[in-house]
Every structure is written in C-alpha cells, then in structure tokens.
matplotlib code that plots the C-alpha trace (Angstrom):
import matplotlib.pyplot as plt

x = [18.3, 15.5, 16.9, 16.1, 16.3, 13.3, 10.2, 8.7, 8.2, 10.1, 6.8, 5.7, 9.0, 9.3, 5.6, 6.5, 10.0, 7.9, 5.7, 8.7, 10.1, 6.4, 6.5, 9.6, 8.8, 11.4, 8.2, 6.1, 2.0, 1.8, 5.1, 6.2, 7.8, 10.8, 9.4, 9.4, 12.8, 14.1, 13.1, 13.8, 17.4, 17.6, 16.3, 17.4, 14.6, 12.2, 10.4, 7.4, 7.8, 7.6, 4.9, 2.6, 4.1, 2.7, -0.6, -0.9, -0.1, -2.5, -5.2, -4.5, -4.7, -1.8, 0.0, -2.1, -1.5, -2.0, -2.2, 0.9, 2.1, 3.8, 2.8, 2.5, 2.1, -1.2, -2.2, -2.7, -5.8, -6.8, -7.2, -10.5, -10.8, -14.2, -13.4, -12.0, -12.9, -15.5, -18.4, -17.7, -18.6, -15.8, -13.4, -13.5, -13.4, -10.2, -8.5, -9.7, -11.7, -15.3, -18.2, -21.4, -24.7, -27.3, -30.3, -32.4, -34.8, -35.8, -39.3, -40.8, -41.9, -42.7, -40.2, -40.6, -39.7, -36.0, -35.5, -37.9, -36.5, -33.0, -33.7, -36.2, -39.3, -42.4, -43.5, -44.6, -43.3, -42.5, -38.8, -36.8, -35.2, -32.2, -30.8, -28.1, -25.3, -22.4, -19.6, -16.1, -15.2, -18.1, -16.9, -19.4, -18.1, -20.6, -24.6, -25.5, -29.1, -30.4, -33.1, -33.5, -36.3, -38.8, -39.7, -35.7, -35.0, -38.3, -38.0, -34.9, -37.0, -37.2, -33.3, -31.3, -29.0, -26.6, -23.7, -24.4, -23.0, -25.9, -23.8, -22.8, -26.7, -28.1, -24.9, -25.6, -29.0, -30.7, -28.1, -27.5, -23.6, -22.5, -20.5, -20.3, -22.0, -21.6, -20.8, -21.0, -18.7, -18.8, -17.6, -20.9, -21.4, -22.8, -26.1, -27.9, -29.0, -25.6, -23.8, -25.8, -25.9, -21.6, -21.3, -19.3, -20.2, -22.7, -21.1, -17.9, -17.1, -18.5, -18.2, -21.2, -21.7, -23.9, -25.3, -26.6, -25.4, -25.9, -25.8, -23.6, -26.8, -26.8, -30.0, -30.0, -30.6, -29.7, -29.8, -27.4, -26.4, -23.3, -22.6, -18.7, -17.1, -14.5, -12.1, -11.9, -12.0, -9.8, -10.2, -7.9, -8.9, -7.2, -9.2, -6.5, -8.3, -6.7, -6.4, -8.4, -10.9, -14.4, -14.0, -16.7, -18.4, -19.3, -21.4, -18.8, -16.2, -12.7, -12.0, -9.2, -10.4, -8.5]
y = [6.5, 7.6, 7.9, 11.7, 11.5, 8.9, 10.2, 8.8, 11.4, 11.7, 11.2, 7.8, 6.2, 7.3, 5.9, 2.3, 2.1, 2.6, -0.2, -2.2, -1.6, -2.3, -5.7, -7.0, -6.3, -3.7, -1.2, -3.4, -2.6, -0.1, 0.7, 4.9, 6.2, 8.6, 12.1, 14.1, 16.1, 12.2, 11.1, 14.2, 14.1, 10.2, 10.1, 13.7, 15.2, 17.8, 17.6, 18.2, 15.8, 13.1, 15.0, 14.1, 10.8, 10.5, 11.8, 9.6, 6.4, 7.5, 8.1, 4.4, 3.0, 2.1, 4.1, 6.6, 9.5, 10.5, 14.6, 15.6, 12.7, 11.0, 8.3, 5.3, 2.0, 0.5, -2.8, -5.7, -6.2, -10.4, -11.5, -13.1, -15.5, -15.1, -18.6, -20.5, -19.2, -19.8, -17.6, -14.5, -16.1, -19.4, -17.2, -14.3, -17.2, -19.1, -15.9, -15.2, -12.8, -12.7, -12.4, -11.7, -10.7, -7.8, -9.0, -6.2, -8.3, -11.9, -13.2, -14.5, -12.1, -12.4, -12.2, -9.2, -8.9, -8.5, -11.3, -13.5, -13.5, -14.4, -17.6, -18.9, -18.3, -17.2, -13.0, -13.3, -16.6, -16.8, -16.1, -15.6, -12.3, -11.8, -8.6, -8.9, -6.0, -8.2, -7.3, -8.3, -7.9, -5.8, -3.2, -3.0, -4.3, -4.8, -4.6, -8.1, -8.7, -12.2, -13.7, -17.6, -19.9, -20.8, -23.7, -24.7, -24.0, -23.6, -22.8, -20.6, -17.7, -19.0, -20.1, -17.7, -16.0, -13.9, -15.7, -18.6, -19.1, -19.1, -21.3, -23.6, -23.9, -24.5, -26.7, -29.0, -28.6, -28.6, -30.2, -27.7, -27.5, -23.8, -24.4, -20.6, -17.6, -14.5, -11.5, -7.3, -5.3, -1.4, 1.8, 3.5, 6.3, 5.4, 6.6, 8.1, 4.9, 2.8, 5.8, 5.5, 1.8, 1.9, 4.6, 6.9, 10.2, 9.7, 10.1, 8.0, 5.2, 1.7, -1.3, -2.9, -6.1, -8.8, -11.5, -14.4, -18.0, -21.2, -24.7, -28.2, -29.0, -25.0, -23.8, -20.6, -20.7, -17.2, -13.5, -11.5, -7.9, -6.9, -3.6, -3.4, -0.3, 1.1, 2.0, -1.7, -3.5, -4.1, -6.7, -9.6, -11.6, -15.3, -17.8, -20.5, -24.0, -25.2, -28.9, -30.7, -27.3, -26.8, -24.8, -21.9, -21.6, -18.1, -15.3, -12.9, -11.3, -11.6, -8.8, -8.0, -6.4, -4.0]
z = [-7.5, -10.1, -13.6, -14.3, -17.9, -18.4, -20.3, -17.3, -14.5, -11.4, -8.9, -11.0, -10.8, -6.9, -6.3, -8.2, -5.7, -2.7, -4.2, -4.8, -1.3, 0.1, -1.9, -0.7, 3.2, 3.3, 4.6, 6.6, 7.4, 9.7, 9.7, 9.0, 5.9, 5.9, 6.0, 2.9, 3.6, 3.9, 1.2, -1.1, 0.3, -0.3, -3.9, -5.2, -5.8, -5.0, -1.7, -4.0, -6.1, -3.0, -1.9, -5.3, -4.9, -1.1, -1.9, -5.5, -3.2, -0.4, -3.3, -4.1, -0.3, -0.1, 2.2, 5.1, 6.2, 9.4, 10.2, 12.4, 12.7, 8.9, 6.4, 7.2, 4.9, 4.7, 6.4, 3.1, 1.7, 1.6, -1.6, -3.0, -6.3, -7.9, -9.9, -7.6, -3.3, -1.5, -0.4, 1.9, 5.0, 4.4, 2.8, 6.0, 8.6, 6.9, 7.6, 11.2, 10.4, 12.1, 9.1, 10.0, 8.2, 9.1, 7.4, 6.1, 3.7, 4.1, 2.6, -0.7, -3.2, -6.4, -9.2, -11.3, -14.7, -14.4, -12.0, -13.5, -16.9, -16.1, -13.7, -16.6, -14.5, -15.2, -13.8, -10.9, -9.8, -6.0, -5.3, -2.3, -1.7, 0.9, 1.4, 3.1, 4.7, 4.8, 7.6, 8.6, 12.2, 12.5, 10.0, 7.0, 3.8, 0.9, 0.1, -0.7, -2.7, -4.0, -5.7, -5.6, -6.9, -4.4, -6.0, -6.0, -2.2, -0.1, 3.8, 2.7, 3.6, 7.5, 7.7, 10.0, 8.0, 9.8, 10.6, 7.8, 4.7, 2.0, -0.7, 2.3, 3.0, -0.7, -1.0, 2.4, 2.7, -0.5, -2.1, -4.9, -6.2, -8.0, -11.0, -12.9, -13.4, -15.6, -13.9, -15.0, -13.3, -13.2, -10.6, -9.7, -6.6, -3.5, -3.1, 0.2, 1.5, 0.8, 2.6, 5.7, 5.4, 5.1, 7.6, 4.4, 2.6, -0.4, -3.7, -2.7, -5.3, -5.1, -6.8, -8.6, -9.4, -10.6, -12.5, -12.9, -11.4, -12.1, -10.9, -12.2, -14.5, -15.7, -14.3, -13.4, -9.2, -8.0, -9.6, -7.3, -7.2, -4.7, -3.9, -2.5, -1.0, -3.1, -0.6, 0.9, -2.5, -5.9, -8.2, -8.4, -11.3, -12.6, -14.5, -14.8, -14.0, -10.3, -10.1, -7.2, -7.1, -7.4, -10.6, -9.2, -5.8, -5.1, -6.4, -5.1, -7.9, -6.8, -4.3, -2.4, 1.2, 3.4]

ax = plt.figure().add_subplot(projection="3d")
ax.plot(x, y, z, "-o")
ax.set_aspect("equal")
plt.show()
C-alpha cells in the first residue's frame, strides 16, 4: 500500500512501485498491466491518480499504451558503456541484433576550421568524412558523422562501410588502437532532415553528441558528432576501471536502446 501521509505524492510513489515491480520480473516486457479501476481498487487510491501515474511512466518509455486495448510494459532497452563496449556494430551483433549502415557521405574533403583544429591539422588538410545513418534490425537509430586524418588512414574513403565496424577496421587494418576521448553531451530537437532521415515528427528530442577521440599515443584520429533518437536512448554512465578491458574503444556515449 502507498503511505498516504508522505510529503511525497500519491502518483510518484505509485510510478516508483510499478518500477519496483517491473525490476523484479513481477511485470514482464510485453506483458499487460491491471486496468486503472484495478489498480485504484488495489492501492486505494484515485483512479486519477493511476491515471497520471500511467501516463508519467508512458512519458518515460517505460510502459505503452495501446488505444482500446490497456498498458502494457515496455520491451528493455540494451545497455551501452561508453568507457568500456565496443563500437555500435560489435556491441548490436553480441546481442543478436542485425546493425547495418546507410551511408550517405563517404569521400575526402578538406578539413575546415572546426575539424581541422581539433585533430591538430592544418585548414584545409585532407580528411575523410563518413556520414553514416546507423540502424538496428533495420529500424533507424542514430545520425553518425566522422572526420579522420587522411594522412592517418588513407583508402578509408574506398572501404565499404555498411555492415562494417569502422573501429574494427582502423583497429585491424591500419592498426590504430582507441584509448579515450572527451565527449559533450546535450538534448537538442530534431530538425527537418533528421526527422525524415528517422522516419519521426521534427521537433521530437534528440540526443547530441560529440567530441574528439584519441589514440594509445593521444593523437587526436577522429572528430565525431552522433545524433541519437531520444525515444530509443538514455544514458547509462560508469567510469570504474574493469580488469582485463580495453579501458575505451568506441566514439559512442553509453546508451541504452529500446
């Protein structure tokens, strides 16, 4: 039962029981809540009050609601460690999930100011950009965009990069190792293009970010810039050292997809 005579209000400590409840397996992914009379009835409260407690958690992804039919409890989202995972591509196929690449940009360019500047080159220094509409089981999951030095990885432009990993390729290929990078992280709107590139409404939230990262003898080898969907994403964040681990191989920041 909620304790009705917490400061804390009736809705929150109904949404954190449902997570609770969620957590423990006692609702399982896909499986259908009570309806709202159930719930009010079970709890002692208002059917109002579940109701802002259903639509808070709905808000949050976490349960889905499906018209005329109930709420139902939303399937988990896979966790990603910026510090310690792989890249996209090794991280989606150890969980049996097909990750494939739509390549909208692949050629060398060169680097304009704020590229140039942060991978110690000179303007106009030939780099290679890849833009890159990253997809899981076909479903469209993030805007990708990186800048590496030509002189570093030449022929990159020419590699087929759909289905490959690029830090597998630098790493096996050109022998190039990813030890850290420094990240900025902020909510921003998609715009028109990302919205028709996503297949979602312009305006919806995103997550941006990127940065700069560098190799085992810090050079800077690649500026990125990721652009996540907000309603397939958190962020999952540990920076504890792991024994036996490469302590950094991706550009990615630790997401958690749905």
């Amino acid at each position: 039962m909620l304790d009705k005579d917490s400061p804390i209000p009736l809705y929150y400590q109904l949404v954190e029981d449902i997570r609770d409840r969620i957590r423990a397996g006692e609702y399982k992914p896909g499986q259908q809540l009570p309806s709202e009379r159930e719930l009010s009835e079970q709890y002692g409260i208002s059917r109002m009050t579940v109701r802002q407690a259903l639509q808070y958690l709905i808000r949050e992804d976490v349960l889905i609601a499906q018209q005329g039919v109930g709420t139902f409890v939303a399937e988990p989202k896979l966790a990603y460690d910026p510090f310690h995972a792989p890249g996209f591509t090794e991280t989606m196929m150890q969980r049996g999930a097909a990750a494939t690449s739509r390549v909208i940009e692949q050629a060398v360019v060169p680097a304009p100011p704020r590229i140039a500047a942060p991978l110690d080159l000179a303007e106009g220094d030939p780099v290679i950009k890849i833009v890159r509409l990253r997809l899981s089981d076909d479903v469209p999951v993030l805007l990708e965009t990186v800048h590496l030095p030509h002189a570093l990885f030449a022929g990159l432009e020419h590699a087929d990069m759909t289905r490959r990993s690029l830090y597998q390729l630098i790493r096996e290929v050109y022998g190039v190792r990813l030890q850290g990078a420094q990240h900025t992280l902020e909510a921003v709107l998609a715009n028109d293009y990302e919205s028709e590139l996503f297949g979602i409404q312009s305006g919806l939230p995103m997550i941006l970010l990127q940065g700069v990262t560098y190799d085992e003898q810090d050079r800077p080898i690649e500026v990125f810039k990721a652009v996540y969907r907000g309603d397939r994403f958190k962020i999952q964040l540990d920076s504890r050292p792991r024994a036996h681990q490469e302590a950094f191989n991706t550009s990615l920041m630790s997401v958690v997809i749905r």
